[in-house]
ROSE-4610 file (N, C-alpha, C; in Angstrom, 1 decimal, always signed):
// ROSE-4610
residu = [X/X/X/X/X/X/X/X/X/X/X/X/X/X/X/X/X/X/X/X/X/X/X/X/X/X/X/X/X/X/X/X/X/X/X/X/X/X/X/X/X/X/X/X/X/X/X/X/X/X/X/X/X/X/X/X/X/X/X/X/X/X/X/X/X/X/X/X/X/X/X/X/X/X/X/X/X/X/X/X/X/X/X/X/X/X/X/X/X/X/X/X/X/X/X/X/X/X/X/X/X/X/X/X/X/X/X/X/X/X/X/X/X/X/X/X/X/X/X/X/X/X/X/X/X/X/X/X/X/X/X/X/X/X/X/X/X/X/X/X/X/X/X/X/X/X/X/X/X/X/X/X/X/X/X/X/X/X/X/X/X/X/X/X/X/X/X/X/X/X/X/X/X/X/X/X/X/X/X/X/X/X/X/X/X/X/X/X/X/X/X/X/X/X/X/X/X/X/X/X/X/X/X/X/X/X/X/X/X/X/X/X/X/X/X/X/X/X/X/X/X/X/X/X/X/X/X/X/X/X/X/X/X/X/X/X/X/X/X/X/X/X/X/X/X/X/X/X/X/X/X/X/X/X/X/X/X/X/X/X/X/X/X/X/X/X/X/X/X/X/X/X/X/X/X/X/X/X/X/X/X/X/X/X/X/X/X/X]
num = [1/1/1/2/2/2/3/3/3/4/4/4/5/5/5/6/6/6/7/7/7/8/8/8/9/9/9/10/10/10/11/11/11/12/12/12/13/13/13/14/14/14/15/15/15/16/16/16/17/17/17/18/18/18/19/19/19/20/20/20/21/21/21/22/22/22/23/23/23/24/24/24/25/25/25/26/26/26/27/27/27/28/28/28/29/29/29/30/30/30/31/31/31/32/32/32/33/33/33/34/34/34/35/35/35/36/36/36/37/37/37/38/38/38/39/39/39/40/40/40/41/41/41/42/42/42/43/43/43/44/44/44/45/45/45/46/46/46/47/47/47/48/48/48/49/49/49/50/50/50/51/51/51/52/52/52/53/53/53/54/54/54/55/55/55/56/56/56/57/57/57/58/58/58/59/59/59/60/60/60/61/61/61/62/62/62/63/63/63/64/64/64/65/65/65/66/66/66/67/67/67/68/68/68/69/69/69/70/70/70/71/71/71/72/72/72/73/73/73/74/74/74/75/75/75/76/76/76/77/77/77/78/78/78/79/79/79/80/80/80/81/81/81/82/82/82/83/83/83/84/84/84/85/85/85/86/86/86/87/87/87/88/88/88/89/89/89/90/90/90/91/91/91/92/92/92/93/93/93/94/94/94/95/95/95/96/96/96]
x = [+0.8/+0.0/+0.9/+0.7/+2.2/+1.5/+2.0/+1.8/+1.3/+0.6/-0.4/+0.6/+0.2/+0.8/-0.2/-0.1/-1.6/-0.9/-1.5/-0.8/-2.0/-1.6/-2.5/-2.2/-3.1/-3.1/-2.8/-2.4/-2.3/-2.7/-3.9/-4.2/-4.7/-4.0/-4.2/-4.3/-4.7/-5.6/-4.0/-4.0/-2.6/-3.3/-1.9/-1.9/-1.9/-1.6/-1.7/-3.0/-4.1/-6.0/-6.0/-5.2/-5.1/-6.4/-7.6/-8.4/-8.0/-8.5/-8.2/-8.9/-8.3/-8.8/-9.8/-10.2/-11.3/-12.3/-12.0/-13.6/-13.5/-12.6/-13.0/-12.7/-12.4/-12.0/-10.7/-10.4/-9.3/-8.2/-6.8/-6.4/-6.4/-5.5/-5.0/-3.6/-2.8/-1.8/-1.6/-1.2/-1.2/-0.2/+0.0/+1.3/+2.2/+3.4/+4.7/+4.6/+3.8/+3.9/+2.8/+1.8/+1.7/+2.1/+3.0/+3.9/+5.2/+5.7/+6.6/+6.6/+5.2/+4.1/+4.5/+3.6/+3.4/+5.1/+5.9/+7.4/+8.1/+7.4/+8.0/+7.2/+5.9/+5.3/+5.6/+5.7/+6.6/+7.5/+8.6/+10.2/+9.6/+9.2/+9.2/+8.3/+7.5/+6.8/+7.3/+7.5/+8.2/+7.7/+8.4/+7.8/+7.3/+5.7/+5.0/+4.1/+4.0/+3.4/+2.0/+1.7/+0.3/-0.2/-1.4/-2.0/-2.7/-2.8/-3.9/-2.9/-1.6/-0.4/+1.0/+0.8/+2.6/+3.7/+3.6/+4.8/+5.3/+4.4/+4.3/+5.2/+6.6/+7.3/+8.7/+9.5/+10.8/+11.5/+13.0/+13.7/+14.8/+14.6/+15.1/+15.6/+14.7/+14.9/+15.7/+16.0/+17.1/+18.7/+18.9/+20.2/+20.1/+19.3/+19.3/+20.5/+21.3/+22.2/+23.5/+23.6/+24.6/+26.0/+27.0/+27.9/+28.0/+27.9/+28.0/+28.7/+30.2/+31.4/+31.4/+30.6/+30.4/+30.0/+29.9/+29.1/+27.9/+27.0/+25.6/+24.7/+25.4/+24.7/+24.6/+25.0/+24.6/+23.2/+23.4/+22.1/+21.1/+20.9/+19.7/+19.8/+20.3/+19.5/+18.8/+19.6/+18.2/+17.1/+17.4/+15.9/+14.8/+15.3/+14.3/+14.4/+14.9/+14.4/+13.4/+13.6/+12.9/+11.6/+11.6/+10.5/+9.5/+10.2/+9.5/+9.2/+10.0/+9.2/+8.3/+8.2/+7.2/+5.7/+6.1/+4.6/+4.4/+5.2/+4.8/+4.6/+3.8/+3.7/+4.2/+3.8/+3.8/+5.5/+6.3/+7.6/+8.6/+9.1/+10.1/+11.3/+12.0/+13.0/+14.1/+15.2/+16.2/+17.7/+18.3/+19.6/+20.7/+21.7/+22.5/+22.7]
y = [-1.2/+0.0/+1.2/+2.1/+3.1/+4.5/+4.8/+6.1/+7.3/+7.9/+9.2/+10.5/+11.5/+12.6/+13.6/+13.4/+14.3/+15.9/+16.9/+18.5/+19.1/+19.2/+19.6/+21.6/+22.4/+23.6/+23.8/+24.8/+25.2/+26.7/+26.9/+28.7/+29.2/+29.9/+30.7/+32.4/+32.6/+34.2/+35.0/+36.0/+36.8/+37.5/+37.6/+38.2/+40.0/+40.4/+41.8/+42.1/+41.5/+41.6/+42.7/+43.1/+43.9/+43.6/+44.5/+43.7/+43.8/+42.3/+42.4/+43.5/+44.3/+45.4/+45.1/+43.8/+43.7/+42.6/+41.8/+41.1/+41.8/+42.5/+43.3/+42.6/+40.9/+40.3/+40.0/+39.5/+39.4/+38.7/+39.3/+38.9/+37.4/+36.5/+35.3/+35.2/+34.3/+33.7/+32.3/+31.7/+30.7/+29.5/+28.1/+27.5/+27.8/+27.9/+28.5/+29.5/+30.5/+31.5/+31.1/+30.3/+30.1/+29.1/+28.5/+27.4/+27.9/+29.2/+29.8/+30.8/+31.1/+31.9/+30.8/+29.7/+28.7/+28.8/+28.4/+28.3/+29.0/+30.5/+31.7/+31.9/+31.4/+31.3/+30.5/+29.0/+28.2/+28.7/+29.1/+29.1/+30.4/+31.5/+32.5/+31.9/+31.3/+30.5/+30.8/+30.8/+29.9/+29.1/+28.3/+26.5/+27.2/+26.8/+26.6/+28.2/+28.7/+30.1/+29.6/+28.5/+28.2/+27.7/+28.1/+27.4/+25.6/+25.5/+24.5/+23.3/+23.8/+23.0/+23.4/+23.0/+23.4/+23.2/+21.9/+21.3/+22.4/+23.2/+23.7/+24.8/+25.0/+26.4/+26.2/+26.8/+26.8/+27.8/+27.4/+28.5/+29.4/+29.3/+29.9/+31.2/+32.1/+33.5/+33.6/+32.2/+32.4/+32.9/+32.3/+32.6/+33.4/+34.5/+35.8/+36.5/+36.6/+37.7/+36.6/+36.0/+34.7/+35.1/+34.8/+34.8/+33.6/+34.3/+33.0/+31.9/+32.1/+31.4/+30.6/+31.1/+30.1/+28.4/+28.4/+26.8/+26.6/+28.1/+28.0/+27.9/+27.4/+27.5/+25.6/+24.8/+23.6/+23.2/+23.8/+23.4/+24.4/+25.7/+26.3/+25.4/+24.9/+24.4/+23.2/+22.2/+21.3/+21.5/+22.6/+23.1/+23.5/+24.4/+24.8/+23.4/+22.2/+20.6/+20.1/+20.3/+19.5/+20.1/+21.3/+22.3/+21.6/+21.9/+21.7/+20.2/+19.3/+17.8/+17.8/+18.3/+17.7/+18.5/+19.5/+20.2/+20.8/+21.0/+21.2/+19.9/+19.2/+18.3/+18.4/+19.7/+20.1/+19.5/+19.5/+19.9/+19.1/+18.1/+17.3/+17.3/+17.0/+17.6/+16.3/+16.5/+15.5/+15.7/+15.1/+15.1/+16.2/+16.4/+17.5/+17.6]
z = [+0.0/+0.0/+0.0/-0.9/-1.1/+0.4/+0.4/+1.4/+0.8/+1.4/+1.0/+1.6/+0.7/+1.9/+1.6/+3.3/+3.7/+3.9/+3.3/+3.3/+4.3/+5.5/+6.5/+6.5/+6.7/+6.8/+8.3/+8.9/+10.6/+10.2/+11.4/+11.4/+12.7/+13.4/+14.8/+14.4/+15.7/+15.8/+15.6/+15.2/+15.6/+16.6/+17.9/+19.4/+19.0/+17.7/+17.2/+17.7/+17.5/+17.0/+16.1/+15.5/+14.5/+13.4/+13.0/+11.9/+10.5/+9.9/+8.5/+7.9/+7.0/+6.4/+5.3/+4.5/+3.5/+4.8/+5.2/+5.9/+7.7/+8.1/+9.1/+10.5/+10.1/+11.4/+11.6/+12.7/+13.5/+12.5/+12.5/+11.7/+12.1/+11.3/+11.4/+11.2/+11.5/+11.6/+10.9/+9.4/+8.5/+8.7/+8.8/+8.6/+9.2/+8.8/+9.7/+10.4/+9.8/+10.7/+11.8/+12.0/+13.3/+14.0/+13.3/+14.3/+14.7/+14.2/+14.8/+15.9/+16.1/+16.7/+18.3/+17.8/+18.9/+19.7/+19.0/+19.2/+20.4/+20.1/+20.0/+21.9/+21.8/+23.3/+24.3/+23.7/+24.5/+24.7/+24.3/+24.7/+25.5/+25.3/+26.4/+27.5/+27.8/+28.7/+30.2/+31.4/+32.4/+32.7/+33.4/+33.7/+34.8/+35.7/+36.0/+35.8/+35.1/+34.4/+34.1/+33.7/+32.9/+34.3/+35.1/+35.8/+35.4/+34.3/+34.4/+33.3/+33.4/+33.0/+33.6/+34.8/+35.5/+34.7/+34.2/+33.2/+31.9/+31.6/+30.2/+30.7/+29.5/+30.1/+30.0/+30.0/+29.3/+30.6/+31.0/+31.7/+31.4/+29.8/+28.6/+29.1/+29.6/+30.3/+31.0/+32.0/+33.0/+32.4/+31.3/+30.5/+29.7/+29.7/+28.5/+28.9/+29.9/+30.4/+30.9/+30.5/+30.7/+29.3/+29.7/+28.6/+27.8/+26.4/+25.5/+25.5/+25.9/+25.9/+26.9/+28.1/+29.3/+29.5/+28.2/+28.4/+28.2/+28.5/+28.2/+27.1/+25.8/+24.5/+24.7/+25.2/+24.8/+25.7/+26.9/+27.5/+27.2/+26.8/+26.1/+25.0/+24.1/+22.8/+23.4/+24.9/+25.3/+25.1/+26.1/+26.7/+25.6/+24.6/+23.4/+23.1/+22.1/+21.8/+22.9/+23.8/+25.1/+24.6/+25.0/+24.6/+23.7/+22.8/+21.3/+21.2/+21.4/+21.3/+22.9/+23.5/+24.5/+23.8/+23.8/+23.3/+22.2/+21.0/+19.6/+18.6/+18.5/+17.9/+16.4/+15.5/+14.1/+14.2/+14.8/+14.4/+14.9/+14.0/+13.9/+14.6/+15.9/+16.2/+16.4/+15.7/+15.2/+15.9/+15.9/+17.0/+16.5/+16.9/+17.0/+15.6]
């Protein structure tokens, strides 16, 4: 049985609420740009920030003021992978 490929669409609200200027409603957010969207909330997240998901949340923030050369670029890119395979399903995440 050969394999199908299913082309699925992704569409979220944009956090602008800017309105579309011809039908007058809330813009939208298409494909990538709302899975980069999604991306973009998780990693700023903090872990236990969502009440009704403690787990959900990244401590990505803790190292914004960290020096680069320190060592700290291999465990942020965990944490964004961890991130992203526990809670973005859209998106494939593959080893170093």
């Amino acid at each position: 049985m050969p394999l199908e490929n299913i082309s699925r669409g992704f569409k979220d609200i944009s956090l602008s609420f800017l309105r579309h200027p011809v039908t007058n409603d809330i813009g939208t957010l298409t494909n990538e740009d709302a899975i980069k969207r999604s991306v973009v909330n998780l990693v700023r997240t903090r872990v236990g920030e969502r009440f009704f998901n403690s787990l959900l949340g990244s401590n990505v923030e803790n190292y914004f003021f960290e020096l680069a050369d320190s060592g700290i670029v291999d465990p942020l890119q965990e944490e964004i992978k961890t991130i992203i395979a526990n809670f973005e399903p859209r998106i494939i995440v593959t080893g170093k």
